[in-house]
FIVOLUM-716746 format. One record per residue (C-alpha): chain; residue number from 1; y, z, x; residue in three letters. Coordinates in Angstrom, 3 decimals, always signed. Layout:
<nodes>
+-------+-----+----------+----------+----------+-----+
: chain :   n :    north :       up :     east : res :
+-------+-----+----------+----------+----------+-----+
:     A : NUM :        Y :        Z :        X : ALA :
...
+-------+-----+----------+----------+----------+-----+
</nodes>
This chain:
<nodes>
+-------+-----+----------+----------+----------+-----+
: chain :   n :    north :       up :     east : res :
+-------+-----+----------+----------+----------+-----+
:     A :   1 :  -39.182 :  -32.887 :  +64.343 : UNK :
:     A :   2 :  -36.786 :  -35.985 :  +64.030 : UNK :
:     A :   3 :  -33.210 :  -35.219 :  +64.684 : UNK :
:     A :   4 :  -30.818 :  -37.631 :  +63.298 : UNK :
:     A :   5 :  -27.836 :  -34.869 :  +62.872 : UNK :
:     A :   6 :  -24.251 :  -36.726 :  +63.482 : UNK :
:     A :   7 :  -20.922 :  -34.119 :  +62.613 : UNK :
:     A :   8 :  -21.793 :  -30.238 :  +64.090 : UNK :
:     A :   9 :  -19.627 :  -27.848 :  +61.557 : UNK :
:     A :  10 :  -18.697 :  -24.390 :  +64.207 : UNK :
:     A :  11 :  -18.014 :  -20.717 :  +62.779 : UNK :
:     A :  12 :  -17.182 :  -18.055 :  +65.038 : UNK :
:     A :  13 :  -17.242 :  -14.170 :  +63.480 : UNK :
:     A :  14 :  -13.692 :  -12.458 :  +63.427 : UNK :
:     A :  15 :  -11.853 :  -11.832 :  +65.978 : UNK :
:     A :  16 :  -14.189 :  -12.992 :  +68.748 : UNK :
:     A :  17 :  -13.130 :  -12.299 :  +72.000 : UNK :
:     A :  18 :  -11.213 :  -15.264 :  +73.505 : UNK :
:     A :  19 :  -12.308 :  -17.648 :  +70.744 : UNK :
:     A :  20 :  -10.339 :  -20.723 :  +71.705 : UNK :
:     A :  21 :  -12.154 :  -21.094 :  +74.943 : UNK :
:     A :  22 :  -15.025 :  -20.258 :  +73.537 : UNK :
:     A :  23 :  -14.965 :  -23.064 :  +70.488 : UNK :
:     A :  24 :  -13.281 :  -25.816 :  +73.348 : UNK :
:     A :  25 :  -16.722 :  -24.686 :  +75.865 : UNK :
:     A :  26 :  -18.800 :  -25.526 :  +72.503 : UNK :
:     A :  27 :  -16.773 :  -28.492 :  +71.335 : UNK :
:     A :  28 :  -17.429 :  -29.909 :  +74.873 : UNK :
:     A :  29 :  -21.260 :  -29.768 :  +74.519 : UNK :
:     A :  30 :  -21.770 :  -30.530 :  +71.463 : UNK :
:     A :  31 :  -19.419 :  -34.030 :  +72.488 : UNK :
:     A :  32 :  -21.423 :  -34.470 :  +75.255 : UNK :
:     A :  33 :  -24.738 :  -34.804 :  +73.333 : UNK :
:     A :  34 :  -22.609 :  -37.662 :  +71.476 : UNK :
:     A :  35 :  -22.173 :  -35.569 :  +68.572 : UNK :
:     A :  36 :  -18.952 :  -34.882 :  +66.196 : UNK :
:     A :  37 :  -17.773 :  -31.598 :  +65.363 : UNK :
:     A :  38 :  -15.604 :  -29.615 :  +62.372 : UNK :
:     A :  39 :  -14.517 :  -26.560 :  +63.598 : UNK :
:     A :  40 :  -13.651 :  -23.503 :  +61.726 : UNK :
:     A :  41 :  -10.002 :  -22.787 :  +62.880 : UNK :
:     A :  42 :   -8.824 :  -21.143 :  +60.096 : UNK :
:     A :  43 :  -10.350 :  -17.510 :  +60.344 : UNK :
:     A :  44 :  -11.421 :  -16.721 :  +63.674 : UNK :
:     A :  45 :   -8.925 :  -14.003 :  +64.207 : UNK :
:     A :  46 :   -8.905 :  -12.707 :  +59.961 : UNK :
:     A :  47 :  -11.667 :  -12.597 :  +57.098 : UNK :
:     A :  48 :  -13.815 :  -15.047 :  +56.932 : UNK :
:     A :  49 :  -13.059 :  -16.929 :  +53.676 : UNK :
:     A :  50 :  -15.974 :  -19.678 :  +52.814 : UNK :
:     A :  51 :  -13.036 :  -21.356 :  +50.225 : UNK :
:     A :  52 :  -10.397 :  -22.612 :  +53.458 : UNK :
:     A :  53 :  -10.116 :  -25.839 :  +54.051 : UNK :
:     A :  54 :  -12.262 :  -26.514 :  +57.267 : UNK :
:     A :  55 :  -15.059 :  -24.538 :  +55.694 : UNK :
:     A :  56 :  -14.669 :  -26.541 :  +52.777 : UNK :
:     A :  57 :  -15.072 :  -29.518 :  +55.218 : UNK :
:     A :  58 :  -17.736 :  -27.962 :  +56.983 : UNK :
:     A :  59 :  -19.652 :  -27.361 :  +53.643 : UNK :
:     A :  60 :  -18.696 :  -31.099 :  +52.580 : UNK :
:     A :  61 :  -19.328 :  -33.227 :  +56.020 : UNK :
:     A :  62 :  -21.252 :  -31.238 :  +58.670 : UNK :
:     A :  63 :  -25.432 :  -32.158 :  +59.275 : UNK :
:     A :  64 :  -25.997 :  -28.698 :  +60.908 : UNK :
:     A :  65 :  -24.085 :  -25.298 :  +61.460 : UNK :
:     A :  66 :  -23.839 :  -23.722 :  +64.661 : UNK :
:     A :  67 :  -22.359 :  -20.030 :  +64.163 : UNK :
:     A :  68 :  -21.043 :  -17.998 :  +66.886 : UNK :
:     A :  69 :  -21.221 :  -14.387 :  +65.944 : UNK :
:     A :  70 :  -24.301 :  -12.142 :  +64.811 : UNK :
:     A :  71 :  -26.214 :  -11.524 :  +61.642 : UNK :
:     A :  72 :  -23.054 :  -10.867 :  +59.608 : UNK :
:     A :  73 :  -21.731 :  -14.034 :  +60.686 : UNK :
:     A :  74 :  -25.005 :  -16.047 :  +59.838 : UNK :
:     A :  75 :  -24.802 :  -14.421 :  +56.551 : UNK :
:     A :  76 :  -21.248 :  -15.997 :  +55.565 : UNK :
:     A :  77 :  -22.550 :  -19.437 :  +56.957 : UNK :
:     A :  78 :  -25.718 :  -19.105 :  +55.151 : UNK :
:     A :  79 :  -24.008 :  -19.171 :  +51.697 : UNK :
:     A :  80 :  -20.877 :  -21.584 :  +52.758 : UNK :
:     A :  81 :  -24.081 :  -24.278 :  +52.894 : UNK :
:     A :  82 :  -26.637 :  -22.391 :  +50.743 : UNK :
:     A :  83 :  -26.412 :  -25.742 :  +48.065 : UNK :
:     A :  84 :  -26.987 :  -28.271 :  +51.180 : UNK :
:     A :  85 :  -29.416 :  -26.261 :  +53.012 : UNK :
:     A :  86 :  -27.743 :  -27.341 :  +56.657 : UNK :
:     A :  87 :  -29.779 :  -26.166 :  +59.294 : UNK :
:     A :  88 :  -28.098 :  -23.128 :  +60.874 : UNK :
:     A :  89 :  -28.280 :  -22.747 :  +64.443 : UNK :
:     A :  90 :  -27.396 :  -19.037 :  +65.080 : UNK :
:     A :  91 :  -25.565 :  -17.963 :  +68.922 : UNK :
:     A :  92 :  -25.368 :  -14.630 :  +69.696 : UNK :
:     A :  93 :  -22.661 :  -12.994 :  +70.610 : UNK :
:     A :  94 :  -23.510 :   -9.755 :  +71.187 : UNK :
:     A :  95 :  -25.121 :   -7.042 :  +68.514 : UNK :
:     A :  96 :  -28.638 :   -7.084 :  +66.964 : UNK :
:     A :  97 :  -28.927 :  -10.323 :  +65.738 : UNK :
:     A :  98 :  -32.408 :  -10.767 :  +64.026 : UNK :
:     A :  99 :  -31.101 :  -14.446 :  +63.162 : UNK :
:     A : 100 :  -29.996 :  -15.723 :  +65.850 : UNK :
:     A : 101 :  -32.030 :  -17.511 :  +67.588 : UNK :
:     A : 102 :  -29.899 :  -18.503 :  +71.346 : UNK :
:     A : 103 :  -27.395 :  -16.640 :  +73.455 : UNK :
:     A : 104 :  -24.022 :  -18.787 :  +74.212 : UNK :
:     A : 105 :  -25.407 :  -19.100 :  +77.875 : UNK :
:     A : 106 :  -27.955 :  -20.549 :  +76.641 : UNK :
:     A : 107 :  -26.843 :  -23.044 :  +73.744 : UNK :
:     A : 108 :  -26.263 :  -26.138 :  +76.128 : UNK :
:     A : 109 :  -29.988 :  -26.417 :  +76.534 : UNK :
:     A : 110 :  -30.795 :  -25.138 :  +72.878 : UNK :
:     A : 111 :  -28.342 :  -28.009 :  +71.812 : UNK :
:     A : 112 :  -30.398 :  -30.472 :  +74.607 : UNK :
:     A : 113 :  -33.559 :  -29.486 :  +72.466 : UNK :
:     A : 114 :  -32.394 :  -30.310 :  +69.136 : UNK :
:     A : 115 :  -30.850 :  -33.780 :  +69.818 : UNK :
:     A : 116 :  -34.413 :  -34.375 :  +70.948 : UNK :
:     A : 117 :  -35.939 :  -32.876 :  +67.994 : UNK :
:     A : 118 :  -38.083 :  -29.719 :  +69.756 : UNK :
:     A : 119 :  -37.408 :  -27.550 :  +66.651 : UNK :
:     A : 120 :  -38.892 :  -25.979 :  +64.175 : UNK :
:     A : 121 :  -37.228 :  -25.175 :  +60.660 : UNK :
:     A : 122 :  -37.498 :  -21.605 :  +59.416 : UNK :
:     A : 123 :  -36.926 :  -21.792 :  +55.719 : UNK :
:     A : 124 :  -35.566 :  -18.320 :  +54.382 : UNK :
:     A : 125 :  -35.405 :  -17.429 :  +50.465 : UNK :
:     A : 126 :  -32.029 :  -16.690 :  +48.504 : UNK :
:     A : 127 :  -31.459 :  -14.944 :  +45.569 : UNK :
:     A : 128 :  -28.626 :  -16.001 :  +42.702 : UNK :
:     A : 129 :  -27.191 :  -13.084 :  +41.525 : UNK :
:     A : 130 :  -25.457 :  -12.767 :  +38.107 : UNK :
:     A : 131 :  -22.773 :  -10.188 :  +36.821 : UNK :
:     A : 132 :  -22.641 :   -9.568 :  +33.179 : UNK :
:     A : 133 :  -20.211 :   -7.788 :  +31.011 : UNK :
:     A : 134 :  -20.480 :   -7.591 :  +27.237 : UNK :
:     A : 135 :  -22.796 :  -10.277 :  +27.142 : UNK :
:     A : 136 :  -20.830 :  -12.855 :  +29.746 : UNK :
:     A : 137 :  -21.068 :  -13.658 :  +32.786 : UNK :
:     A : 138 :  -18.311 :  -12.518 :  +34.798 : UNK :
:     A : 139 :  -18.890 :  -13.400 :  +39.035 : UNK :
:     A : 140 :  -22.178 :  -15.540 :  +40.245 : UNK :
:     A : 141 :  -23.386 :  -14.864 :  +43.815 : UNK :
:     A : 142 :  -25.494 :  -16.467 :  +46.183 : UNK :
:     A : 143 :  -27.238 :  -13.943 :  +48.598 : UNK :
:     A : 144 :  -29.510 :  -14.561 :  +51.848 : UNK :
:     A : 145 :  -30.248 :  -10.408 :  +52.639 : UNK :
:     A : 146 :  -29.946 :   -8.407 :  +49.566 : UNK :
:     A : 147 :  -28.113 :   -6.892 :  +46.439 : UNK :
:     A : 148 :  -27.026 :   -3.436 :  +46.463 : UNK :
:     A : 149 :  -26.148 :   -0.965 :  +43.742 : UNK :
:     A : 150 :  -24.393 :   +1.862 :  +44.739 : UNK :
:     A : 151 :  -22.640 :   +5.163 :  +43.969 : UNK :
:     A : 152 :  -18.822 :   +4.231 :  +43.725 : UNK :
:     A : 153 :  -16.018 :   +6.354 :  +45.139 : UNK :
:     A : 154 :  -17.469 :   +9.789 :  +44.145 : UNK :
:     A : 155 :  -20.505 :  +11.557 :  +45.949 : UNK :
:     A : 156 :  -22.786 :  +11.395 :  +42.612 : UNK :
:     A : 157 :  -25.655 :  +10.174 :  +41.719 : UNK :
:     A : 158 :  -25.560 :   +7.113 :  +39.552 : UNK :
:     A : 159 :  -28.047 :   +5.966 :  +36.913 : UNK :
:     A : 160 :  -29.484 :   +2.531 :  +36.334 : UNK :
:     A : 161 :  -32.121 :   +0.707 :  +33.912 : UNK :
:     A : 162 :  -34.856 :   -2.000 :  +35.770 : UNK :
:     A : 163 :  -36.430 :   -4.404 :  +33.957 : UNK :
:     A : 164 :  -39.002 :   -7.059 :  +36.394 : UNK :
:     A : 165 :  -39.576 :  -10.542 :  +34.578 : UNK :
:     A : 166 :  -38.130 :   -8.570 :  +31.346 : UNK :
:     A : 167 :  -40.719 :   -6.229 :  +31.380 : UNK :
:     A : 168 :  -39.002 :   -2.354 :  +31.167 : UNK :
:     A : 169 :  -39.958 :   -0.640 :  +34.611 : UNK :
:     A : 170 :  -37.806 :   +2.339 :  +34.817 : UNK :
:     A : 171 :  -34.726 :   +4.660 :  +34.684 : UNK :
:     A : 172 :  -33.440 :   +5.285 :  +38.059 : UNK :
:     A : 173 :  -31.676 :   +7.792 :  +39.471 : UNK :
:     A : 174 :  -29.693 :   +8.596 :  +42.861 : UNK :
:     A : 175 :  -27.588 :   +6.733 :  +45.599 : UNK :
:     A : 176 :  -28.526 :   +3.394 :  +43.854 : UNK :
:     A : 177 :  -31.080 :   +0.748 :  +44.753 : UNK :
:     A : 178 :  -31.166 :   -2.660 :  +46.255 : UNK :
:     A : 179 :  -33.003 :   -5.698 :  +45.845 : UNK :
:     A : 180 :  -33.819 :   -7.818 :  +48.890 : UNK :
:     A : 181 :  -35.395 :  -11.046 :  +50.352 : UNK :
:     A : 182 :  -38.262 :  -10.620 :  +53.303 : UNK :
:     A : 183 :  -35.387 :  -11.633 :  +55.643 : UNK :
:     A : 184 :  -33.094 :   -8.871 :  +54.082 : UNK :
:     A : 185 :  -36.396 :   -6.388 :  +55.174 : UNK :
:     A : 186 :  -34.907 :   -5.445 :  +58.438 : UNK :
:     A : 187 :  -31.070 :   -5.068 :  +56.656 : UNK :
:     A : 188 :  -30.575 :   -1.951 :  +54.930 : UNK :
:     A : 189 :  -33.592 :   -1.915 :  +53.304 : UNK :
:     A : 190 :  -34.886 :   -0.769 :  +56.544 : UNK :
:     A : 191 :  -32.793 :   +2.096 :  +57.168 : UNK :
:     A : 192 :  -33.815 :   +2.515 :  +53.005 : UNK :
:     A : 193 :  -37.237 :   +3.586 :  +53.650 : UNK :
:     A : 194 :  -38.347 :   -0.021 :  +52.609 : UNK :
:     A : 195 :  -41.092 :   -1.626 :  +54.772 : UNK :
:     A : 196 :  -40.972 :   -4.812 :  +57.328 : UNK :
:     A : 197 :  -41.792 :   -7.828 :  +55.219 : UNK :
:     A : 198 :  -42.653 :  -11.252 :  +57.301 : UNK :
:     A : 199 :  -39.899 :  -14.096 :  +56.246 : UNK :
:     A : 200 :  -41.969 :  -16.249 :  +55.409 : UNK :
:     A : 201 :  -43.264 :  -14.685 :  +52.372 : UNK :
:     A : 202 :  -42.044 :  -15.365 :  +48.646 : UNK :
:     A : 203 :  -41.355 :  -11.962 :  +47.087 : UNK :
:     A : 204 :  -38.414 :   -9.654 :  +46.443 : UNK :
:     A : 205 :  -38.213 :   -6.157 :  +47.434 : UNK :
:     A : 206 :  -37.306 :   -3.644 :  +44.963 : UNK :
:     A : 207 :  -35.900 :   -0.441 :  +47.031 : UNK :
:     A : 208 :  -34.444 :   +2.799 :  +45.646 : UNK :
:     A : 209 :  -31.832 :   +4.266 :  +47.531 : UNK :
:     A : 210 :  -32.364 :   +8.068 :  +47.908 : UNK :
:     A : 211 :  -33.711 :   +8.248 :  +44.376 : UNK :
:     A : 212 :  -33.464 :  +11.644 :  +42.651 : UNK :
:     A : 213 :  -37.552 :  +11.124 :  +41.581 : UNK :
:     A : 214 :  -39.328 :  +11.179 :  +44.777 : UNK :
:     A : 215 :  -42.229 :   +9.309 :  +43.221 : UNK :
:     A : 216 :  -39.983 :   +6.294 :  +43.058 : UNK :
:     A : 217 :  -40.838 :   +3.945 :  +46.151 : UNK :
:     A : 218 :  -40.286 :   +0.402 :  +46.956 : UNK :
:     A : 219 :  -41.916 :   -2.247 :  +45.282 : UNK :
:     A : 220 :  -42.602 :   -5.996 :  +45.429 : UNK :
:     A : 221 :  -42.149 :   -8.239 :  +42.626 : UNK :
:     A : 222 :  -43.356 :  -11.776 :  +42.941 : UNK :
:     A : 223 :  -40.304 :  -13.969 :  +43.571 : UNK :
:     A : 224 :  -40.725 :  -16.040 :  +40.472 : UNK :
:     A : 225 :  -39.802 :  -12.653 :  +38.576 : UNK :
:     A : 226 :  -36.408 :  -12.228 :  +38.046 : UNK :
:     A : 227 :  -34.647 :   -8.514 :  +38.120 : UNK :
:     A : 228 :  -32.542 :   -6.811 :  +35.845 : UNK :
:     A : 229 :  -30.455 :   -4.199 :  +36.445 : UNK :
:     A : 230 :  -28.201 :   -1.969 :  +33.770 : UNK :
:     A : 231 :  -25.225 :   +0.399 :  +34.924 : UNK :
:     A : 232 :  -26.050 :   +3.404 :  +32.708 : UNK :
:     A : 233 :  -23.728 :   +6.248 :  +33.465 : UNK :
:     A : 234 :  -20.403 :   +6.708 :  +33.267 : UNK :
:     A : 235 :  -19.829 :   +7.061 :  +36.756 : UNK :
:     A : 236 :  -18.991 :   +3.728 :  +38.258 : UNK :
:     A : 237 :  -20.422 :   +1.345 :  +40.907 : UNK :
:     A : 238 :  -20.387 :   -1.149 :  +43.263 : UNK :
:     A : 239 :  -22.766 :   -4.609 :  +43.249 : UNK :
:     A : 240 :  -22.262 :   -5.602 :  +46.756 : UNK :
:     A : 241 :  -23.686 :   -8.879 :  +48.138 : UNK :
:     A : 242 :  -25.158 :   -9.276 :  +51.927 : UNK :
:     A : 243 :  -22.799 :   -6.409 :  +52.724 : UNK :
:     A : 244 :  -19.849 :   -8.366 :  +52.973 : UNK :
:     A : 245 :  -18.597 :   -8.974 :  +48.897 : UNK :
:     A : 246 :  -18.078 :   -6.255 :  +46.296 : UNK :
:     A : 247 :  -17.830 :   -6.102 :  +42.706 : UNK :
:     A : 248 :  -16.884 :   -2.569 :  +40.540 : UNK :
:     A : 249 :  -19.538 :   -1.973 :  +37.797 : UNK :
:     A : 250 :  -18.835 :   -0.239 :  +35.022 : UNK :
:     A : 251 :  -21.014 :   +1.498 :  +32.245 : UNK :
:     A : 252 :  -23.160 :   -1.500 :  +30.594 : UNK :
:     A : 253 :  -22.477 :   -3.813 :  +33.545 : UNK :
:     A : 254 :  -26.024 :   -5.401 :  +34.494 : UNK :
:     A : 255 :  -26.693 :   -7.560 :  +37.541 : UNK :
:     A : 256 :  -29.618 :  -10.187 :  +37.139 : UNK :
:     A : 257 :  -31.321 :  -11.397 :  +40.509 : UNK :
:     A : 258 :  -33.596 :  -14.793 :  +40.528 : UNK :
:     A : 259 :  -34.647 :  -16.232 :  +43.546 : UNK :
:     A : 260 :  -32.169 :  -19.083 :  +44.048 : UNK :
:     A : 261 :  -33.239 :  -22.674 :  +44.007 : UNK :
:     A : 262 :  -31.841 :  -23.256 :  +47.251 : UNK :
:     A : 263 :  -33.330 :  -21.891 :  +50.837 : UNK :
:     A : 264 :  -31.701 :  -21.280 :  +53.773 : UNK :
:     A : 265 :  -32.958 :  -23.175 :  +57.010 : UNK :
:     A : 266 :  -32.709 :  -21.173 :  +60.087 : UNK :
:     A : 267 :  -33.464 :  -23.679 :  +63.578 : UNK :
:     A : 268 :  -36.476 :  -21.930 :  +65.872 : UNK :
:     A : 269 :  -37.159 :  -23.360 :  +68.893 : UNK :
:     A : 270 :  -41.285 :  -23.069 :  +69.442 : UNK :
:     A : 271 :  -41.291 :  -20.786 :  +72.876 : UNK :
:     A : 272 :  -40.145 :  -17.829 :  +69.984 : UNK :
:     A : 273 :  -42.003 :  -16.250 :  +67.124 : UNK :
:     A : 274 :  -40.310 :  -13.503 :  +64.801 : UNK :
:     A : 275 :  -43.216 :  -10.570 :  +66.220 : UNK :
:     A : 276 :  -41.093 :  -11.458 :  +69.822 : UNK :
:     A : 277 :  -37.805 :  -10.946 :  +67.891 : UNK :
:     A : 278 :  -39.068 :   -7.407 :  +66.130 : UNK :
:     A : 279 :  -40.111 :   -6.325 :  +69.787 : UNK :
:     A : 280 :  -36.802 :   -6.880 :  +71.224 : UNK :
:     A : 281 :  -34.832 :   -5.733 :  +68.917 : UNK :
:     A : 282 :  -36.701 :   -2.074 :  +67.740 : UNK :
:     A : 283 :  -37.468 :   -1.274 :  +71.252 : UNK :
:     A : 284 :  -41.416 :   -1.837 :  +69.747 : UNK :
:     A : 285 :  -43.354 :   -0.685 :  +73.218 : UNK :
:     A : 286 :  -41.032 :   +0.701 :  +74.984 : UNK :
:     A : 287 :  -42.404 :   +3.508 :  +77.183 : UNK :
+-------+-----+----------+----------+----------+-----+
</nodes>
């Protein structure tokens, strides 16, 4: 693949052990492949916040995005340039990381392979998420893992209303349920019950979360079939997105989940496939 990439955008997760040296190490290899960078300086040690001002450059200027962190990390720089689709280079450092794809040891050479153009892209699908209160929308959300409805502050079930492509499919209740991409599979979907999906597929997975009717099970709704979910009770919720944003729900509250227009594009190098990155990361083998 051609590589004709000019300004490097840099996000580092919170609080990242001695993150200046870190960023001026990086800096100094992405110059020396001739390249420009924007670094995130404004949240390294606090929340990340995808509205400051070098983000807002980053979204604006950068050609790809190199983010230093794990999954959580390439989550919040997966929707700062969700509407560009950047290519996202992801460096681990340290944690799980099933989307990262180099370790900061190794990222001089990684960044060697993609001025020459040995990568691959790894497009990923996104869901838009809507919130809607007495018939308006309230908050729209981009998200690259999932949507989650959950019990609020009190230990009790909540119940919920699911339509698929508008067609009723049930009442629901329990903990809540979520709604995830293939990628978002392996998030809490995972620890869910909900099965392994391969990225590359085009679906979204419908997963209840300890569901009060045992018959209820995850399903898979073609991604071209949008989701609707109501808020029935009176007990309220949260819509949380990718973990890391939360919205209260109240009674009558629905979210609506599309698959977004957009796609995020993870960079794979070819000496890597994803059944490599299941392997090492849930131990598949071992012993």
């Amino acid at each position: 693949m051609s590589s004709n990439f000019s300004t490097f955008g840099i996000i580092t997760k919170p609080f990242l052990p001695d993150t200046s040296r870190i960023l001026e190490q990086v800096e100094q290899w992405v110059h020396e492949q001739g390249k420009a960078t924007i670094v995130d300086s404004e949240s390294p040690n606090g929340t990340p916040n995808n509205t400051s001002q070098t983000r807002l450059r980053i979204k604006a200027e950068a050609d790809l995005l190199i983010v230093l962190g794990g999954d959580g990390t390439m989550l919040s720089g997966a929707r700062l340039v969700e509407r560009r689709s950047l290519p996202i280079l992801g460096v681990n450092m340290g944690g799980l990381g099933f989307l990262t794809e180099t370790t900061f040891e190794d990222l001089p050479k990684a960044l060697t392979k993609i001025v020459a153009g040995e990568f691959q892209l790894d497009t990923r699908l996104m869901l838009h998420v809507e919130l809607h209160r007495e018939g308006k929308i309230i908050e729209t959300y981009s998200a690259l893992n999932d949507v989650v409805i959950s019990k609020g502050h009190l230990a009790r079930m909540i119940a919920t209303k699911v339509w698929v492509d508008q067609a009723f499919m049930t009442n629901l209740r329990g903990d809540g349920l979520l709604v995830a991409t293939p990628t978002g599979s392996t998030a809490y979907s995972l620890s869910a019950g909900g099965p392994i999906l391969d990225p590359r597929l085009e679906v979204l997975l419908i997963n209840p979360i300890c569901p009060h009717t045992l018959s209820h099970r995850p399903f898979l709704a073609s991604s071209q079939a949008p989701v609707t979910i109501e808020l029935t009770s009176p007990e309220g919720a949260m819509a949380t997105i990718d973990g890391q944003i939360g919205t209260e729900m109240s009674k009558g509250d629905m979210v609506k989940i599309r698959s977004s227009p957009h796609r995020t594009q993870l960079i794979r190098f070819p000496d890597r496939n994803y059944f490599e990155v299941l392997r090492s990361k849930l131990k598949w083998g071992d012993g």
